[in-house]
N, C-alpha and C positions, 0 to 999 in steps of 0.2 A: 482437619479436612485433608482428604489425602490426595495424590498425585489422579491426575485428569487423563482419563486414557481413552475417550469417545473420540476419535478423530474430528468429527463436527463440533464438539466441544470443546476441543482445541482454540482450532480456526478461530470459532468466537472467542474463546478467551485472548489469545495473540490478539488477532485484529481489536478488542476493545483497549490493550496494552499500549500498541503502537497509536491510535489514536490519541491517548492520553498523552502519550510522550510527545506526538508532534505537536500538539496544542500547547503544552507545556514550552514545543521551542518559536511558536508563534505561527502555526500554520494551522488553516482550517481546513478539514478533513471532511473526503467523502465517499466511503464505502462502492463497492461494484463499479467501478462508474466506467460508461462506454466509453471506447475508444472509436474513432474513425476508422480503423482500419477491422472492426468489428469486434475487437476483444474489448473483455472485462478485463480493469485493472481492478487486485484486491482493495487498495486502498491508496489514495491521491490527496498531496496534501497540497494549497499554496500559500505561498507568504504573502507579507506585505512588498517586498518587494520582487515578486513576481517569481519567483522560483517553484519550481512543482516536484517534486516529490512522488517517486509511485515506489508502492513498496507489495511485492509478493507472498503470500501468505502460505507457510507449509507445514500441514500438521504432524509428519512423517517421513520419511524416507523414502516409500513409497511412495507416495502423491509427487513428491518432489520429481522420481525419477518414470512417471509416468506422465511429465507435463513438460514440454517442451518449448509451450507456445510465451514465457514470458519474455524467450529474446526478440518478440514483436515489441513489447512494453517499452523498449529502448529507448527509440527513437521519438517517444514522446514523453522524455522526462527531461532535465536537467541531474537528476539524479536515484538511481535506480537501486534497492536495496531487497534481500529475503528476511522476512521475516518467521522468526522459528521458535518453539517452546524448546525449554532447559534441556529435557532427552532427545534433541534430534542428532542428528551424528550430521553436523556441520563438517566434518571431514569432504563429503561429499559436492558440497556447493564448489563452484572455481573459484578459486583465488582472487581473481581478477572480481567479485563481487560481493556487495555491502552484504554482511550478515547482523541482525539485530537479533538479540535472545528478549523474547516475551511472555508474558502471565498477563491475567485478567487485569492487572495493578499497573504494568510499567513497562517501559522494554529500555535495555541498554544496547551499545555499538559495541557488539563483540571484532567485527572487521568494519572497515574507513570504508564507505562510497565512494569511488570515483566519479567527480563532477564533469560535468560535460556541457555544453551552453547549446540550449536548442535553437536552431534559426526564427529571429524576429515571426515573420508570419505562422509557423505553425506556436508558436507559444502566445499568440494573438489569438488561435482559434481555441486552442485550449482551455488558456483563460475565461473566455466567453463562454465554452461550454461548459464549464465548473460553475461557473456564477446560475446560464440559465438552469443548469441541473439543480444547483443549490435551491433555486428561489420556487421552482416546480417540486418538489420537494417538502418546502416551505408550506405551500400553496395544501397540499394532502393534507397534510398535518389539520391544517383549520379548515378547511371544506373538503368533505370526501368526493364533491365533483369531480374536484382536476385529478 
């Protein structure tokens, strides 16, 4: 099978990579998911013990340097990372942030995340809204009411 060059087809291959991975490190994951401050995070994982995870999805060079808005993502993570397929020119990303290389299969930590402890109450509402998001979500699944 050969190298994946749909930009869309990227995206979902990464993002189903990094999912795997963080389930693998004990975190439940959930795609798109709102932020309060109106933005979509690509992907948000939490633990068991409470740590949240948000990880940026770029299927290019491009995309990457036409998007600005993940340094909103910050300030509601404990840990903020990009994630990218094998041809992206990582050169690009700062320094100062987590880079993971991903495939449909897996993603490894090409650069370390800098952890950061978000304040008790917004990690209070976070949580909360992961869980109702999760269980609404849930709910679709088995009745296309909700």
């Amino acid at each position: 099978m050969g190298r994946i060059t749909n930009p869309s087809l990227l995206t979902t291959s990464v993002t189903r990579g990094v999912c795997r991975w963080l389930v693998d490190l004990g975190y439940t994951t959930l795609t798109e998911f709102k932020l309060a401050n109106r933005r979509r995070a690509d992907i948000v994982g939490l633990n068991a013990a409470g740590t949240i995870i948000m990880v940026e999805v770029k299927s290019t060079g491009a995309d990457y340097r036409s998007d600005t808005k993940w340094l909103e993502y910050i300030p509601y993570c404990d840990i903020f990372s990009f994630a990218v397929p094998e041809s992206f020119p990582t050169k690009i990303i700062p320094e100062d942030q987590g880079v993971l290389i991903a495939d449909t299969h897996y993603a490894e930590v090409l650069r370390q995340a800098r952890a950061h402890r978000l304040h008790a109450a917004r990690r209070r509402a976070l949580t909360l809204r992961f869980c109702l998001e999760a269980g609404q979500r849930l709910s679709r699944l088995t009745d296309p009411r909700f």
